[in-house]
TORKOL-680016 format. One record per residue (C-alpha): z, x, y; residue in one letter. Coordinates in steps of 0.25 Angstrom, whole numbers, plus 5000, padded with zeros to 4 digits. Each point is the difference from the previous one (the first is absolute). Example, Ala and Ser with C-alpha at 12.3 -4.5 7.8 and 13.67 -1.06 7.14 Angstrom:
2
503150494982A499850065014S
//
This chain:
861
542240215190X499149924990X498650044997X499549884997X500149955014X499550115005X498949994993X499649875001X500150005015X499050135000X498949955003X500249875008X500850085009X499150005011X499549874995X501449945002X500050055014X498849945004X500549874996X501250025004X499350035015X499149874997X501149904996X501450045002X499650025017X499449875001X501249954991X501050065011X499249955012X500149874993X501649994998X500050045014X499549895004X500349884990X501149975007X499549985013X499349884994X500849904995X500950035015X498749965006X499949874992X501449955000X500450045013X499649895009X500449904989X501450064997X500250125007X500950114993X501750015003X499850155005X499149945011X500549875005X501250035007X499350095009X499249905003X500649885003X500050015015X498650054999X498749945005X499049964989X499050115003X500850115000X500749984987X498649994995X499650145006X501250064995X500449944987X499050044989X500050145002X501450035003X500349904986X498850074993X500750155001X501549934997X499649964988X499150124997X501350085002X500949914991X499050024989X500150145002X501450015000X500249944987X498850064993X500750125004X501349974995X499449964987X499350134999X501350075002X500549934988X498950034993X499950145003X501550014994X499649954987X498650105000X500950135001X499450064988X498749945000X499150095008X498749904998X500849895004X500550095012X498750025004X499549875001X501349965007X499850105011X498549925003X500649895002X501050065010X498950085007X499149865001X501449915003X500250135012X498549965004X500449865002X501250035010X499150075007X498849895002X501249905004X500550085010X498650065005X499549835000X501149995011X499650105010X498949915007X500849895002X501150105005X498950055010X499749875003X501449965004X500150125009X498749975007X500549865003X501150035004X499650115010X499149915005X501249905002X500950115008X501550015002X501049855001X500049985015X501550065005X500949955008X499449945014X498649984995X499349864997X500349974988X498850014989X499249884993X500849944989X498950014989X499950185005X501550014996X499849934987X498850064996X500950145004X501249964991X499149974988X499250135003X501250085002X500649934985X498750044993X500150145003X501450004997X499749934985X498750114999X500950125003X501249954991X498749994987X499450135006X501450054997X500049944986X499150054997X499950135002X501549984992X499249984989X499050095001X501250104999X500749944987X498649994995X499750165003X501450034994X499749924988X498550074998X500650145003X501249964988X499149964991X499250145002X501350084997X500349924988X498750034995X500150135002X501350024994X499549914988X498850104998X500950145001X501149944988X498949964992X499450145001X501550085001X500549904989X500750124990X500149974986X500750094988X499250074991X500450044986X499550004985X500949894997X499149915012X498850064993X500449954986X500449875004X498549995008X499350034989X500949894991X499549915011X498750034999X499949964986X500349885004X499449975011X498850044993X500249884991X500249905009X498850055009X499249984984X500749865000X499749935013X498550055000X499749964987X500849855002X499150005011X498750004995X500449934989X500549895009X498650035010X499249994986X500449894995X500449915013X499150055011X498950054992X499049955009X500650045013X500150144994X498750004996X499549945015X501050115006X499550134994X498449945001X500249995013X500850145003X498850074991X499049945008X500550035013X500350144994X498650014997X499649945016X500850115004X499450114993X498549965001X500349985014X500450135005X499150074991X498949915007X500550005015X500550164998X499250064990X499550125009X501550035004X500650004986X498750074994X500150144999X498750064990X500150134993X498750035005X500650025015X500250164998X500650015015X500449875005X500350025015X501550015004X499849855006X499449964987X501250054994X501049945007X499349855000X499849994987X501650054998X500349895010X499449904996X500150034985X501549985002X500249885009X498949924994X500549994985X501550005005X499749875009X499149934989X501150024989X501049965010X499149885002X500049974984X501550024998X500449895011X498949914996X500350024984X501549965005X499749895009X499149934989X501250024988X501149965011X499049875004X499849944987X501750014996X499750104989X500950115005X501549984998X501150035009X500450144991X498750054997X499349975015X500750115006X499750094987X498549985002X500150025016X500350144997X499350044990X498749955010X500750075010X500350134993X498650014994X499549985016X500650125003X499850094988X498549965002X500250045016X500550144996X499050034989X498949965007X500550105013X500250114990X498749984994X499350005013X500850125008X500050094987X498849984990X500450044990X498650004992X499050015013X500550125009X498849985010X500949865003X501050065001X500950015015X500850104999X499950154992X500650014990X499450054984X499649914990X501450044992X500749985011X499549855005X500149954987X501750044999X500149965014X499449864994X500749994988X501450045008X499649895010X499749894991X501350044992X500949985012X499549865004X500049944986X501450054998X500249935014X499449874996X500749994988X501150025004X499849895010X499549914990X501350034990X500849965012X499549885003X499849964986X501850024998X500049925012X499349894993X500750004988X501550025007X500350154995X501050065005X500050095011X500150124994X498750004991X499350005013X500750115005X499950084988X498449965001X499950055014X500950114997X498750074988X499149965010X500650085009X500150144993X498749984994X499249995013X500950115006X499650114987X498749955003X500150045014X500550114996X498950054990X499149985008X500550125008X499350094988X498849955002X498750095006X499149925004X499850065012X498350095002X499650115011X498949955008X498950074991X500649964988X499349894989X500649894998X500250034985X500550125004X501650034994X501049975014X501050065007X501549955003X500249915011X500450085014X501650015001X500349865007X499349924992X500450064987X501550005007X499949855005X499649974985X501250044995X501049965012X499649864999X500050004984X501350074999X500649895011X499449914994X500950034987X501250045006X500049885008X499949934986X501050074992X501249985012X499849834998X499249985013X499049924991X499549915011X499650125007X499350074990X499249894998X499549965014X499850165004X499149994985X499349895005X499850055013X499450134994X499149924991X499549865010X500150055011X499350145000X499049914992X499849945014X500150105009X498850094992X499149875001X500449985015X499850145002X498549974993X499849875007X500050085014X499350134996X498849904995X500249935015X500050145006X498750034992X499549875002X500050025015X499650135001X498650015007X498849984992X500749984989X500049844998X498450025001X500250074986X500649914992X499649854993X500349925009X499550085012X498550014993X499949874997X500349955016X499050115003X499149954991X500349865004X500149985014X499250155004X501250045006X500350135007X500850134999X500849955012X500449864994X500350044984X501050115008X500549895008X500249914987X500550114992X501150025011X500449834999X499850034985X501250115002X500749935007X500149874992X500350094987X501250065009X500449865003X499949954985X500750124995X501349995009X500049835000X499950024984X501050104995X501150015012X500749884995X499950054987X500550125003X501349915007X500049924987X500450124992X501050065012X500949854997X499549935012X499449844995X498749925004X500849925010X500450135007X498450035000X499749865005X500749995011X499950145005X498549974999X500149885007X500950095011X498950105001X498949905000X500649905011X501250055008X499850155004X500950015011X499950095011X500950005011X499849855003X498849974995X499649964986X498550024993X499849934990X498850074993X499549894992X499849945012X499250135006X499150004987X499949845003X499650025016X499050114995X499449934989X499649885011X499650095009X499050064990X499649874995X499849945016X499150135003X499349974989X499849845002X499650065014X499150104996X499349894990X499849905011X499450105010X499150044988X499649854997X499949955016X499050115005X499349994987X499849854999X500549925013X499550125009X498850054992X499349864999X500449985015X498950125004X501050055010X499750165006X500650104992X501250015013X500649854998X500150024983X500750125005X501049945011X500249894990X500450084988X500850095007X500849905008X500249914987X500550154994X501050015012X500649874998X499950004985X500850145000X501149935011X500349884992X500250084986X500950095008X500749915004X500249934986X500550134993X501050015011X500349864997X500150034985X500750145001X501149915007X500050075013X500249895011X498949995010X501049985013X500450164999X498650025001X500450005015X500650124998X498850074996X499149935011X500950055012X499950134993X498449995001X500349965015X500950115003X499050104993X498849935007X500750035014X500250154995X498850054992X499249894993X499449935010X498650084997X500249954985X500449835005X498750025011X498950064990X500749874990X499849905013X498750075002X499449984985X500449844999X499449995015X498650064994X500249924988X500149885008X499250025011X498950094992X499350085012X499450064989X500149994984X499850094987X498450045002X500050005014X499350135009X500950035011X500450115010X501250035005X500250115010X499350124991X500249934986X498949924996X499649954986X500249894991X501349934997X500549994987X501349954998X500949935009X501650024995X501349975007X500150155006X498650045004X498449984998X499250114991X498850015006X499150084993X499050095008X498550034998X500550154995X500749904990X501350045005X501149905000X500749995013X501449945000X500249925013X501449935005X499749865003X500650025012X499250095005X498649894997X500749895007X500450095012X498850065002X498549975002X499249984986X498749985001X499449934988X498450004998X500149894989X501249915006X499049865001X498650054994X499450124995X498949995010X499950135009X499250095010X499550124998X499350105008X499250124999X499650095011X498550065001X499550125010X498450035003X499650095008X499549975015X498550004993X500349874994X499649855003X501349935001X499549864999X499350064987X501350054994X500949875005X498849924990X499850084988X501850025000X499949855000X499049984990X500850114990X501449915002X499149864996X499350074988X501550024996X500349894989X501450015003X500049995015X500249875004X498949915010X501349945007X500450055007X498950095001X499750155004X500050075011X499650125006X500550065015X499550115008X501450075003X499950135006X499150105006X500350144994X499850145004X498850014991X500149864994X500049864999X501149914994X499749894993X501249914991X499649904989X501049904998X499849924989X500949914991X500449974986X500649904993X500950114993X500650085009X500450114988X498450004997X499850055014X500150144995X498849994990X499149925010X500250105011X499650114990X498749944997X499849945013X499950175004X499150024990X499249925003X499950035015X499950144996X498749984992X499449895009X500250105013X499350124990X498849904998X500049955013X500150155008X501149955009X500850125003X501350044989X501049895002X501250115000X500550085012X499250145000X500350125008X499350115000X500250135006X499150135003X500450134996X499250144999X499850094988X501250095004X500949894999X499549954987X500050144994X501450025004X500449854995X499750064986X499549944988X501049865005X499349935009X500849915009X500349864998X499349955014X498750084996X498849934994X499450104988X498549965006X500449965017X498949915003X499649945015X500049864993X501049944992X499149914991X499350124993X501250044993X500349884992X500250084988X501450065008X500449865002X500749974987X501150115003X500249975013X500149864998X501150034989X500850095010X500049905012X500149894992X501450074994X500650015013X499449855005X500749944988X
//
């Protein structure tokens, strides 16, 4: 395993994919179906041997019909069988290149795809031929008149198509067989590639050890050559490309730096004068501290190579020399910087875990020891490789290597970092608990043993484990615990970000918690996209393995029968959101513009906006279907579903939905409107596809099922006009003139400024009471919802006019005689039909008018 490719590949891993995703699939889909064109074009003018003895004795338009796609998946399966014997032969010659290997096994898996594509293009011409051939029936037998000549030819060439389909259907599902058994190979060969690598034994004595260090000498002479040849020769030759190269590398250096100090200041800050930083504080700044200066040197070190690489400056010997060193000085950076961020060494109140002072900065130094003896060694290796050493000063290299990370391992088993919960941090530690202090010295002690017996290889890549891949794990495991906080409710609101949307856009408690769980997710998202495939770099596994798995995972998730493709799910989503909000936009600027300057009621802008809603919604449904690739036909599935459950339990649901686009387009009433529907009455305030709020005069909202408006009677006060009636019913004692009362209730409703002369008011004598007269004003407004208010002053004012008039109390009165005894025994509570001072007229009592007036005009309404 080669670090350099490793390490290079790092962080355009998931960058490859994504490529990979955009280019290599319409690449495919293109092969597929190149040669399907030049068949189409040559066909008529020369059509192909494999076709034309079939055709001979057929008529003109069925060799048309039948020829291109039966040519088109013959040549697409003659392709793919001598792309797949070549690949063989390639695969032969790759046996002990596992990057070679993994490419190869792409091309199998996308060479699989096509045999695929070539049989499932013949399936609808298959089903065709089926159709037609039903439709044709059985050859008459023996006795029956015989058939139309052109049915039994159309039969013969029918029945020969299907013969030719199901021989290539055969085909190719023979290939797509050698092709399985080629992938599967090449997956065996890899893996038994990777285990003699890593079991590879090799003797271990002084006498190797001597003859190393002899080698090193040399090697370290030659190394002092060729880089001094070469910048001699870069000096004096390429000076000015040098010059450009490293000008340009500085600069992009410096973009890099500035940059992410700019862009994420407040995550790589951490000031001294924070004496508590909160745990989430903590962890982000941890995080982000890590990633950030790794991804921004990573940056530098490709661009610093690309621009030397450009310009010719690098020589073959030295370009693979300055790869590593970028490369190992990445990772020494990457494991530094986590280090510094989990342990602190100088700023405990930073610092993640609990450990002392003493003991954080051991743990650092043991930590930093281990992966610069791992990147040196790494860098020693590749620089033998350069030069042609021989094999054993590698081995002898990886061999140190080895033992010193394992004794390093090992001391770090005596180390007491360890503090009690009340404890300082600059309080002196305690040992490590029993397993850790046990898996310390079990691993170091491996570690050499593994060593010492020759297995070299395997020392080294458990090393490296132990180093790069810890490295990663600790910041994955930071990465999620900063999403975890992140998420946490009320906990986005507190941090940078959160305060400044607040701040911004005045947004609530609710939403910052909503936006801190997106936020959450999106850093559990980054977390696993980001360091999965380098954990599977480090494991042996090569970008081509993590391209096409990523492009499997992303395209052709299998279950059962049917394949999702996610990119296409992200897709169909994406327009639907973007039609919802296109819908949302033109409702928005039709009722505000078109409808607005058409001064149309309040209930049309409604109806319209809805219904353009309705249809807006609709057609971006059905284009994220569309682009999610779900084919529209098995919608029919779904819909006989709907009917089945309408028969069954949904027909309430489909009739209040009938119901709402009936009131929608019929508008019996609309959004303002005062209706009355059996004991509901108020004002309607929204009509959705479901049902109607009305809101009441309590200000209560009523939720009413459409059905249950167009079903029954609804009386609407304000369907045409807001004109409306009004009455108010007046009683006079038998004392009274009534042709007196009938003028002054006239003259009372005309003085009213908001009772209208046409049509004008009225008064009628309606009933001979008891004790009194009835009388009933009708009057009429222009705004039926002010008739409340008039009828309140139109009382008044009869109740003062009568006062000053002397016509009896305009309210019913009863009174009822009682002796002392009966009062006494009624106690200090009167009764409620008993007048304080009884009276033989009514109209010298005017001052108990008011309240009686109140109670009786409670119960009138």
């Amino acid at each position: 395993m080669h670090l350099v490719g490793k390490l290079t590949a790092v962080s355009l891993a998931v960058l490859t994919a994504a490529v990979a995703l955009a280019g290599s699939g319409p690449a495919i889909a293109q092969q597929a179906t190149q040669p399907a064109q030049p068949a189409q074009q040559t066909q008529p003018a020369a059509p192909a041997p494999q076709a034309q003895p079939a055709q001979q004795d057929q008529p003109v338009d069925g060799a048309e019909t039948a020829s291109p796609a039966l040519q088109q998946a013959e040549e697409q399966l003659a392709n793919a069988d001598r792309e797949l014997t070549l690949l063989g032969e390639r695969v032969e010659k790759a046996r002990e290149d596992d990057t070679l290997l993994a490419e190869l096994k792409v091309q199998v898996d996308a060479l699989s795809g096509q045999i695929i594509a070539a049989t499932v293009a013949m399936r609808p011409r298959l089903e065709e031929i089926k159709a037609r051939l039903t439709e044709l029936g059985d050859p008459p037998g023996e006795g029956q008149p015989p058939e139309a000549a052109i049915v039994t030819e159309e039969r013969k060439r029918l029945i020969a198509e299907r013969g030719k389909i199901n021989a290539l259907t055969g085909r190719a599902e023979n290939l797509s067989v050698e092709a399985k058994k080629l992938a599967n190979g090449i997956t065996a060969t890899r893996r038994a590639l990777f285990s003699n690598t890593l079991l590879r034994h090799t003797e271990i004595s002084a006498a190797t050890l001597a003859e190393a260090v002899t080698t090193t000498i040399g090697e370290t002479q030659a190394l002092s050559r060729s880089v001094g040849s070469w910048l001699t020769f870069a000096w004096n030759y390429k000076r000015v490309p040098l010059l450009i190269a490293i000008f340009l590398s500085l600069c992009a250096a410096l973009i890099f730096l500035a940059g992410s100090r700019r862009l994420f200041a407040p995550f790589l800050r951490h000031n001294g004068d924070e004496e508590e930083p909160n745990y989430f504080r903590q962890l982000s700044v941890a995080f982000w501290s890590t990633v950030i200066p790794t991804v921004s040197a990573t940056a530098f070190a490709m661009s610093s190579y690309f621009f030397l690489n450009s310009f010719n400056v690098l020589r073959p010997d030295i370009a693979p020399i300055l790869a590593i060193t970028l490369a190992v000085a990445v990772v020494l950076l990457f494991v530094t910087s986590l280090a510094q961020a989990v342990l602190s060494p100088r700023q405990s109140n930073w610092r993640l875990v609990r450990v002392s002072d003493q003991g954080a900065r051991m743990l650092f130094i043991s930590i930093v020891a281990m992966a610069l003896v791992n990147v040196l060694d790494y860098l020693a290796g590749r620089i033998s490789e350069s030069l042609g050493s021989p094999v054993i000063l590698t081995v002898a290299k990886s061999f140190v290597a080895s033992i010193i990370i394992g004794l390093i391992l090992m001391s770090m088993a005596w180390i007491r970092p360890m503090l009690r919960p009340d404890e300082p941090f600059d309080a002196p530690g305690r040992a490590w608990p029993r397993v850790i202090w046990i898996s310390f010295l079990l691993f170091g002690a491996l570690l050499v043993a593994i060593a010492l017996a020759g297995y070299v290889g395997l020392a080294r890549f458990i090393a490296t484990q132990i180093i790069v891949t810890g490295a990663i794990l600790v910041t994955m495991y930071i990465g999620i615990l900063t999403g975890k906080s992140v998420s946490r409710q009320g906990a986005f609101a507190e941090t940078v970000p959160g305060r400044y949307l607040e701040r911004r856009f005045n947004l609530e408690q609710v939403a910052l918690d909503q936006i801190g769980l997106a936020a959450g997710l999106g850093i559990y998202a980054l977390v696993l996209l980001f360091f999965i495939p380098l954990i599977l770099l480090q494991w042996g596994f090569q970008t081509a393995d993590i391209e096409s798995w990523a492009y499997r995972v992303l395209t052709e998730i299998r279950i059962g029968t049917i394949t999702i493709s996610l990119v296409g799910l992200f897709a169909g989503v994406l327009f639907f959101a973007l039609g919802f909000v296109v819908t949302r936009w033109v409702q928005r600027w039709i009722d505000g513009n078109v409808v607005a300057r058409s001064r149309v009621d309040a209930g049309v802008r409604n109806s319209i906006r809805t219904g353009i809603g309705y249809v807006g919604v609709g057609l971006a449904g059905l284009i994220g279907l569309s682009a999610a690739g779900i084919d529209l036909s098995s919608l029919a599935l779904v819909a006989g579903a709907l009917s089945l459950g309408v028969g069954f339990g949904l027909q309430n649901i489909v009739s209040n939905f009938v119901s709402g686009l009936i009131l929608l387009v019929e508008r019996p009433f609309k959004v303002g409107d005062w209706i009355v529907s059996g004991t509901t009455e108020g004002f309607v305030r929204r009509i959705s596809v479901r049902a109607t709020e009305i809101e009441t005069f309590q200000h209560q909202s009523i939720m009413m099922p459409n059905s249950l408006l167009i079903n029954a009677s609804v009386g609407n006060w304000t369907h045409r006009n807001k004109l409306g009636r009004s009455e108010i019913t007046v009683t006079v004692t038998y004392a009274s003139d009534p042709r007196r009362v009938i003028d002054l209730l006239q003259e009372i409703a005309a003085a009213h400024p908001m009772v209208l002369k046409n049509p004008s008011p009225s008064v009628g004598f309606t009933a001979f009471g008891d004790e009194r007269m009835t009388f009933e004003l009708r009057i009429y407004v222009a705004d039926v919802l002010t008739a409340g208010n008039v009828r309140n002053d139109i009382r008044v004012s009869i109740y003062e006019r009568f006062r000053d008039e002397g016509i009896g109390a305009p309210f019913p009165l009863k009174i009822e005689d009682t002796t002392p005894e009966e009062q006494a025994s009624a106690g200090a509570e009167p009764s409620s039909a008993q007048e304080p001072e009884p009276s033989a007229e009514p109209e010298e009592a005017p001052e108990s008018a008011p309240s009686r007036v109140a109670k009786r005009g409670s119960r009138r309404g």
